[in-house]
C-alpha positions as CSV (number, residue, x, y, z in Angstrom):
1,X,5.6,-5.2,-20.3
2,X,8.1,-2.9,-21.8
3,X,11.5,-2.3,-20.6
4,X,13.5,1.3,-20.6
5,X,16.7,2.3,-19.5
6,X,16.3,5.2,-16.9
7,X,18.1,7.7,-18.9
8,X,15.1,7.5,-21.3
9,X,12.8,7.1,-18.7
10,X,13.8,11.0,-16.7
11,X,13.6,12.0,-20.0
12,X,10.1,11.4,-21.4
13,X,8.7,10.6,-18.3
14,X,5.3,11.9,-19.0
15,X,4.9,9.9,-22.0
16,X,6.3,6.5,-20.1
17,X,3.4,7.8,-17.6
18,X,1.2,7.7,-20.1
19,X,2.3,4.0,-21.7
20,X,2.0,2.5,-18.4
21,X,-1.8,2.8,-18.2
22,X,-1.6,0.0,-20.9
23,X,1.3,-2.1,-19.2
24,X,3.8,-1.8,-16.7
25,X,7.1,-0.5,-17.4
26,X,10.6,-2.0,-15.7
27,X,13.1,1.0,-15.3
28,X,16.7,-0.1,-15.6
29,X,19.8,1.5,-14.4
30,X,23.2,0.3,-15.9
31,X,21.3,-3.1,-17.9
32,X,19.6,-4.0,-14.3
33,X,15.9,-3.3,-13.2
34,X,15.5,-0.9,-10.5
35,X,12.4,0.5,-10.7
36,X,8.9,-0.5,-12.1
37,X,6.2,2.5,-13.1
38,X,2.7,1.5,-13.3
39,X,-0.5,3.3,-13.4
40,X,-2.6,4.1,-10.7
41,X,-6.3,4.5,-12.1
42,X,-8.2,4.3,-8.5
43,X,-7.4,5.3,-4.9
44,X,-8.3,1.6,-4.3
45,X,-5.1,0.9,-6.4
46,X,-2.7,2.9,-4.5
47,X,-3.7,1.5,-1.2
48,X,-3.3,-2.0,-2.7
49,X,0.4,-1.2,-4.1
50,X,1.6,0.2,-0.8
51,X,-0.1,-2.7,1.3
52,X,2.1,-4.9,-1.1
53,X,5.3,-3.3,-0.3
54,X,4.7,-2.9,3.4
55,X,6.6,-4.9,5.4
56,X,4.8,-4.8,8.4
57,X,1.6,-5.4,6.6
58,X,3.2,-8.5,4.6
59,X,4.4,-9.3,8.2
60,X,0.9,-9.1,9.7
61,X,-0.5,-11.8,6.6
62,X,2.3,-13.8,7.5
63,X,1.6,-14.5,11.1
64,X,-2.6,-14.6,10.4
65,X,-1.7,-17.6,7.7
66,X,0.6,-19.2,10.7
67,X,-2.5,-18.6,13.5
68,X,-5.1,-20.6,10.2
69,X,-2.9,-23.3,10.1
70,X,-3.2,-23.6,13.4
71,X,-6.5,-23.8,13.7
72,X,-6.4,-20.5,15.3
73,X,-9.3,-18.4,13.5
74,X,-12.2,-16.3,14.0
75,X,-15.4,-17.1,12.1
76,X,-16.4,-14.5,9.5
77,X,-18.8,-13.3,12.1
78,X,-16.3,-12.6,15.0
79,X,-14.4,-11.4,12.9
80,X,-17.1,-8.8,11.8
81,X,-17.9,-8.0,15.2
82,X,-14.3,-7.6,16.2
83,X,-12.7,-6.1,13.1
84,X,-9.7,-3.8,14.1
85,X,-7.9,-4.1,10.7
86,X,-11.0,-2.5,8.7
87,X,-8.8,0.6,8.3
88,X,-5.5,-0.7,8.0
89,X,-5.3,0.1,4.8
90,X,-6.4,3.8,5.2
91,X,-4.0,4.1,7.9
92,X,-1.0,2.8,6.1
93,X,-1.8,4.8,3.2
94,X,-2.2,8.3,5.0
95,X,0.9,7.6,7.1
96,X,3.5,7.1,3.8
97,X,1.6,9.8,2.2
98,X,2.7,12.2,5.2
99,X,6.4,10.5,5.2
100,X,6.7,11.5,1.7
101,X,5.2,15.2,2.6
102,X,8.2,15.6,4.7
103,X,10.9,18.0,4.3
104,X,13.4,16.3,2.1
105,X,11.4,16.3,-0.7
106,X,10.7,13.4,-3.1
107,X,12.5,15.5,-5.9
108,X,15.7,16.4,-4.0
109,X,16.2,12.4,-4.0
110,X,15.5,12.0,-7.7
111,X,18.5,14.6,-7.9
112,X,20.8,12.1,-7.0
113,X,20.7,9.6,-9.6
């Protein structure tokens, strides 16, 4: 894992884009990590990353672990027969891609640091 100071980052970004399809990359602002760029090879990635940083998702495992504990499961059969979270994933991912489609636009933030 490599580690570069934003500065450097803004300005060879395509290159760091590049370097992060071997490893991740921690971006640092001022000596302290803010930021960590790493590649996205398959849609299947992306939906995993934002699942990850959901809260409401991580929120959802949370609970489910709680109700396991508990003794409070469905077999792998109900659970096939009652599946609402099949999409879940999907439907997370479509609704941050439309947040981030939305009229303040992803580089009028960038702008800012």
């Amino acid at each position: 894992m490599k580690i570069a100071p934003l500065a450097e980052v803004k300005d060879r970004l395509s290159a760091y884009i590049d370097a992060a399809k071997e490893s991740a990359i921690v971006v640092t602002r001022n000596g302290k990590p803010v930021a960590l760029l790493t590649a996205i090879l398959e849609d299947d990635d992306l939906a995993s990353l934002l699942l990850t940083h959901d809260r409401r998702f991580i929120r959802l495992l949370e609970r489910a672990r709680e109700r396991v504990h508990a003794g409070q499961y469905l077999t792998n059969e109900q659970f096939g027969r009652n599946s609402d979270v099949a999409g879940l994933g999907d439907e997370i991912l479509r609704r941050r891609l439309r947040a981030r489609a939305s009229p303040m636009t992803r580089s009028s933030t960038l702008a800012n640091d």
